[in-house]
C-alpha positions in Angstrom: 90.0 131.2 64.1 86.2 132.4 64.5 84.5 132.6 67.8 82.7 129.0 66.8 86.4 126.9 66.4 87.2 128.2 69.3 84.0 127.0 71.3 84.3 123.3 69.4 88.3 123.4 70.3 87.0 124.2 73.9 84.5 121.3 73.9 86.8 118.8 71.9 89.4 119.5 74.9 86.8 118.9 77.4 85.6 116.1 76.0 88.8 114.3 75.8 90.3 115.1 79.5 87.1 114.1 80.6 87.4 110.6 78.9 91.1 110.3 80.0 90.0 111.2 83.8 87.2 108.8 83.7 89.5 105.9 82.1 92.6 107.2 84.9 90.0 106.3 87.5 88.7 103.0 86.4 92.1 101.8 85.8 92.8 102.9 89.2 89.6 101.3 91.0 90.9 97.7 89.5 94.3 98.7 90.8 92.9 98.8 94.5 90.6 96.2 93.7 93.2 93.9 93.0 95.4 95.2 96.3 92.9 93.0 99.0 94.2 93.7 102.2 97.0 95.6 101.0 96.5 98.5 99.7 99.4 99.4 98.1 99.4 102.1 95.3 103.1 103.7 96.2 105.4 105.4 93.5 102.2 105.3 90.7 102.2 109.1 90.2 98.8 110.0 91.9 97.3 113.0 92.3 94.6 114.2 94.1 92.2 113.8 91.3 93.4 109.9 92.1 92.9 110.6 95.8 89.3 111.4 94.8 88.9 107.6 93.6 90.8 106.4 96.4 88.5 108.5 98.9 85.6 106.6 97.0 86.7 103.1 97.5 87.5 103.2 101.0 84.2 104.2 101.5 83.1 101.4 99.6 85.5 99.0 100.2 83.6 96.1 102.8 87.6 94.4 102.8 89.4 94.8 106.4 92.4 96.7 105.1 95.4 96.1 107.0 98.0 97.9 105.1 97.7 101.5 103.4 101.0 102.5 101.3 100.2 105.7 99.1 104.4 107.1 99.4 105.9 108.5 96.8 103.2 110.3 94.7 101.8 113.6 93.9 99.3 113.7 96.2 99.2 117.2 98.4 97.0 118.1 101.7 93.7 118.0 99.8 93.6 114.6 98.3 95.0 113.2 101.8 92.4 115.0 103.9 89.6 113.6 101.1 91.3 109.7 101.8 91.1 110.3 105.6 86.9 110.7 105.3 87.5 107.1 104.4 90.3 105.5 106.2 89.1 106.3 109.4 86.8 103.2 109.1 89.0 101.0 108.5 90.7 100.3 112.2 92.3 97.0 111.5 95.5 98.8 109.6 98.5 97.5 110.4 101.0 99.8 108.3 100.5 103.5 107.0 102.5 104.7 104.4 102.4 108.4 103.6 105.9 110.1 103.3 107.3 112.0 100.2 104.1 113.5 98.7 103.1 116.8 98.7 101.3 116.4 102.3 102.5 119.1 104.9 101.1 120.2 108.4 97.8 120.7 107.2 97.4 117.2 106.2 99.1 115.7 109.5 97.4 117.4 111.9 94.2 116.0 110.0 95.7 112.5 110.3 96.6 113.2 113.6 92.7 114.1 114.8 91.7 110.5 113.4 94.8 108.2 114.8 93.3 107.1 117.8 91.3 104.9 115.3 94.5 103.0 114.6 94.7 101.0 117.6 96.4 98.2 115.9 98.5 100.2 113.9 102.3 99.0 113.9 104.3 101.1 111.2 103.8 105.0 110.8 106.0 106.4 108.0 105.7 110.4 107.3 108.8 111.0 105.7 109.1 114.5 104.3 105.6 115.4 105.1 106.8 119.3 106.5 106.1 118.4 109.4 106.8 121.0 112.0 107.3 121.3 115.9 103.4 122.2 116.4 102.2 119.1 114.3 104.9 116.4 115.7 103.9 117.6 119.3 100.6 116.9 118.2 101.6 113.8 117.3 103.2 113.0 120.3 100.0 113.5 122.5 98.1 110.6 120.2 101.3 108.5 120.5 100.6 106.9 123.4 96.9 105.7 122.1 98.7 103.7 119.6 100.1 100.8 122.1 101.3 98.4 119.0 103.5 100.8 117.1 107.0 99.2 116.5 108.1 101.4 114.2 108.1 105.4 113.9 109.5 107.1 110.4 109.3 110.9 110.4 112.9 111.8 108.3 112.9 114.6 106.1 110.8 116.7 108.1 111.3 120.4 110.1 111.2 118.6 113.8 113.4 120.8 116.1 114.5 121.0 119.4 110.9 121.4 120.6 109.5 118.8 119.1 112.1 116.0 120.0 112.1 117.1 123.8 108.7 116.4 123.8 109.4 112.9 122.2 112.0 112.2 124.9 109.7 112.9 127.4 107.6 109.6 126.3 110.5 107.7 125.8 111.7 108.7 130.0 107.8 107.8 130.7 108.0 104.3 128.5 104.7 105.3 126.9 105.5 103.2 123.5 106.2 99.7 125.1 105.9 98.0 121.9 108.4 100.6 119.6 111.4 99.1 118.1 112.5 101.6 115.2 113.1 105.1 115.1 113.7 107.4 112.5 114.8 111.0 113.4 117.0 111.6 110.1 117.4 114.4 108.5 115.7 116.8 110.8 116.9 120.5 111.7 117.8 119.0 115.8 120.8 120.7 118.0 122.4 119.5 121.1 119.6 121.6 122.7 117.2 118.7 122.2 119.8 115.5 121.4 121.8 115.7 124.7 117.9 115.4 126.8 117.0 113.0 124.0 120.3 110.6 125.2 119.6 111.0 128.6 115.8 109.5 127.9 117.4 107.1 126.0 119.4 105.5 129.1 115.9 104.9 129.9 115.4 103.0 126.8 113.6 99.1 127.0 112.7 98.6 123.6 114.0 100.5 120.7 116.4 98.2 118.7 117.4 100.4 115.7 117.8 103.9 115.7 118.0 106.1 112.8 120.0 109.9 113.6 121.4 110.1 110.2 121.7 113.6 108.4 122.1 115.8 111.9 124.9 117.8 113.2 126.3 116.6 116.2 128.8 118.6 118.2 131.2 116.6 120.7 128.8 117.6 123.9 125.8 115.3 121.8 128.4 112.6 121.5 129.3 112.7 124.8 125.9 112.3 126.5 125.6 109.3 123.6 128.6 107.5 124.4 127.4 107.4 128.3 124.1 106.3 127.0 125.6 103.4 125.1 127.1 102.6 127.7 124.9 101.1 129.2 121.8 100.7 127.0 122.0 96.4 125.9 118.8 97.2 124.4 119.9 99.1 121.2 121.4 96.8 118.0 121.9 99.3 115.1 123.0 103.3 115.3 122.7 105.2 112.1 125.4 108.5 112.3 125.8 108.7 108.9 126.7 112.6 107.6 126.4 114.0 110.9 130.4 115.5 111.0 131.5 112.6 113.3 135.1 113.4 113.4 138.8 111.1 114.8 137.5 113.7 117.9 133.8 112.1 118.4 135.0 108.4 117.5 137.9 108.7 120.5 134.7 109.5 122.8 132.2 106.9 121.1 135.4 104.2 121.2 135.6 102.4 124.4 131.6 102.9 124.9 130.6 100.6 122.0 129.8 97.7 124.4 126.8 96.3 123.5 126.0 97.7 120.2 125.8 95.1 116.7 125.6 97.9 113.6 127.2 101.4 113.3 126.7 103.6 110.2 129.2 106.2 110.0 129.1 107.0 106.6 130.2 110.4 104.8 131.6 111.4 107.9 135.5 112.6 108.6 137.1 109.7 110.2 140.8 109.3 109.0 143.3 106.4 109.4 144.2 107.8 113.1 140.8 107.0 114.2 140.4 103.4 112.6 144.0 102.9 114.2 142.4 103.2 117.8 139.1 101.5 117.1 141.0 98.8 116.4 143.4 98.5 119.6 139.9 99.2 121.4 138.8 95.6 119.7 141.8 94.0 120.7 141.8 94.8 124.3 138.3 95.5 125.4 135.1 92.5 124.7 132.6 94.6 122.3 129.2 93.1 120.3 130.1 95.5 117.4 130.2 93.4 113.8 129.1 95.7 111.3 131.2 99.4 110.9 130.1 101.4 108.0 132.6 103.5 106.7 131.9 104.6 102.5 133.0 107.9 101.8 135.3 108.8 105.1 138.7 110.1 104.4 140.7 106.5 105.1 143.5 106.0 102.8 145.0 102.8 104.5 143.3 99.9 103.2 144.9 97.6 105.6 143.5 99.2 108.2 139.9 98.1 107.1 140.9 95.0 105.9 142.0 94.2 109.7 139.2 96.0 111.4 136.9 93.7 109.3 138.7 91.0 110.3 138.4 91.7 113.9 134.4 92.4 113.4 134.1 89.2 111.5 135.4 87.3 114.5 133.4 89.2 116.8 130.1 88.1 113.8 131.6 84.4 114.4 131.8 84.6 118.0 128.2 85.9 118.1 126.9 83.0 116.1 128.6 80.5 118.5 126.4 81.9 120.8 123.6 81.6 119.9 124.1 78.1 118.5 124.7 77.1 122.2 122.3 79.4 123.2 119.6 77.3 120.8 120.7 73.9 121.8 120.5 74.8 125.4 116.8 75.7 124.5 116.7 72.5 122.3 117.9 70.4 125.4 114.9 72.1 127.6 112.8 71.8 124.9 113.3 68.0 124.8 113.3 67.6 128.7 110.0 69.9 128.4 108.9 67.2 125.6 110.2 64.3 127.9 108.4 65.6 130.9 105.1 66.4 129.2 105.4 62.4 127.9 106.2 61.1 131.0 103.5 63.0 132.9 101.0 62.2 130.1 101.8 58.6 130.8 101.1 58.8 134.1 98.1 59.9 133.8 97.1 57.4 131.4 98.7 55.1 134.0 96.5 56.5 136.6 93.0 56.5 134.8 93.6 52.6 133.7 94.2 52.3 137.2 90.8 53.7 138.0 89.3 52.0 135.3 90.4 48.8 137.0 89.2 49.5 140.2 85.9 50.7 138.8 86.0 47.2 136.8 87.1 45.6 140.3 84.1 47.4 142.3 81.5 46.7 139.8 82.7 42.8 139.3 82.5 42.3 143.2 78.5 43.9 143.0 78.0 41.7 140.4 79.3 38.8 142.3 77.2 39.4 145.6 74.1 40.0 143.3 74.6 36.3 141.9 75.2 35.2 145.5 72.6 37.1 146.9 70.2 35.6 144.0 71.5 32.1 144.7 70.2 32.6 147.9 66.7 33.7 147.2 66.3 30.9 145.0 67.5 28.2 147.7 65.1 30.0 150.0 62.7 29.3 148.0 63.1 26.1 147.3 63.8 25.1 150.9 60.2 26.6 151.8 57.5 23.8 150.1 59.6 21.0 151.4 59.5 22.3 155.1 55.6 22.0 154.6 
């Protein structure tokens, strides 16, 4: 091959990625076109060439975008930081989406310097984003800014013990009132930071679900948990799946299970012995629990969790009882609210046909002395030319 096939190879080449970038990025601009208010491009193999075109219509986009899902592409620190030129505009977003690309610290930390924009923000997921202590503390210093997050995703990441003290710290001070979900998972924590993390979480007022799945937990963490559930009635669901909960941890956890609904304790090493006391715990003491998951422990006896379900069940059953009384009660004051709003609405209308027959009263009685008193003027009158 001479030196001039070579040069038309090189321009045929060019030529054609050219046309296949240009045609990537206008099938992508109908794509977000299309999205509205959600803008929702997850799991569509982007890159940052995409990220370009996605930079490019936030800037042009005049739509209030309240959702912004870009998980589970290609996309690495450069093609985010390009996106956040143009996402810092838009400060109605409800939900961010970011995990399992190729984002790390870099890209974080630039998220990070804009999230103060996000004061209606309510979901933050950065799953897998390398996200290490320096960034997440970062993070935690803008936390506070963001007073309607309900939910906070950061599994998959390098948060250690520094980084979750520094969590725990906001949770002690209540400085997320409105967050409900947490998820720690799969993060390189110790009992260093998990046993100051519990005790902040006695402190706990509104977290509901709480994800810990994925972490090594040695029977001092389990401890300081079990005292925290306790007493915590806020918490529903406790994720403790692959963390080496052992017969040893679940005779702790046990008897403190009082006001927990949902407990994950799969791919753990719970045997029949500690399924045997759970349920003699559920016979004798009054718990909420009415989900246990258990896949892939090593429980051999079937009948075991064929009788621990039916003890959950009935706890399920009992639960729904409840809150059916629970709802007719509000039904009942709902109706007596009804009644009463009725009854004082009628008396109302009572009272202001009362005042429109006194006001019909007063005016007939003027109208009667202005008859009388023109009855008089005109005998007056009359009387006068007779008298002379």
């Amino acid at each position: 091959m001479d030196q001039n096939e070579k040069e038309i190879d090189e321009e045929q080449f060019k030529k054609e990625f050219e046309e296949k970038v240009e045609k990537r990025k206008i099938w992508l601009m109908e794509e977000l076109k299309s999205c509205g208010k959600f803008l929702d491009v997850s799991a569509k193999k982007l890159d940052d060439l995409d990220a370009l075109t996605i930079a490019l219509y936030l800037h042009e986009c005049q739509t209030e975008l309240t959702l912004f899902h870009i998980a589970a592409n290609s996309i690495t620190d450069r093609g985010f930081i390009d996106m956040l030129t143009g996402l810092q505009w838009h400060d109605k977003l409800k939900e961010i989406y970011i995990g399992n690309n190729q984002i790390s610290e870099i890209g974080v930390q630039g998220f990070v310097e804009i999230s103060s924009s996000f004061k209606q923000l309510k979901i933050l997921s950065m799953s897998a984003c390398s996200i290490d202590d320096t960034t997440f503390i970062s993070l935690c210093y803008a936390l506070p800014e963001l007073k309607n997050l309900q939910q906070l995703q950061v599994p998959g990441n390098n948060i250690s013990d520094f980084g979750l003290i520094c969590f725990s710290s906001l949770l002690a001070a209540n400085c997320l009132p409105n967050l409900t979900v947490l998820h720690f998972g799969n993060n390189p924590l110790t009992s260093k930071s998990l046993v100051p993390f519990f005790q902040a979480f006695k402190k706990n007022k509104t977290i509901k679900i709480l994800y810990m799945n994925d972490i090594g937990m040695d029977l001092q963490t389990i401890r300081q948990m079990a005292q925290c559930l306790k007493k915590n009635k806020i918490l529903e669901e406790l994720n403790l799946g692959n963390t080496g909960f052992s017969d040893s941890a679940a005779q702790i956890l046990w008897p403190n299970l009082k006001y927990l609904r949902t407990l994950h304790l799969w791919n753990n090493h719970l045997t029949d012995k500690a399924i045997f006391e759970f349920i003699n715990v559920l016979e004798r003491q009054e718990l909420s629990l009415t989900y246990l998951g258990l896949q892939d422990n090593a429980i051999e006896e079937v009948d075991l969790i064929e009788d621990l379900n039916a003890l959950l069940k009935q706890n399920e059953l009992i639960e729904q009882l409840t809150e059916q009384i629970e709802n007719n009660g509000k039904e009942e004051n709902e109706k007596k609210s009804i009644q009463e709003m009725v009854d004082n609405t009628k008396l109302e209308e009572i009272e202001e046909k009362l005042e429109e027959l006194d006001k019909l009263s007063t005016q007939q009685v003027m109208d009667e002395e202005e008859e009388v008193n023109e009855l008089q003027g005109k005998l007056k009158t009359k009387k006068q030319p007779q008298e002379e």
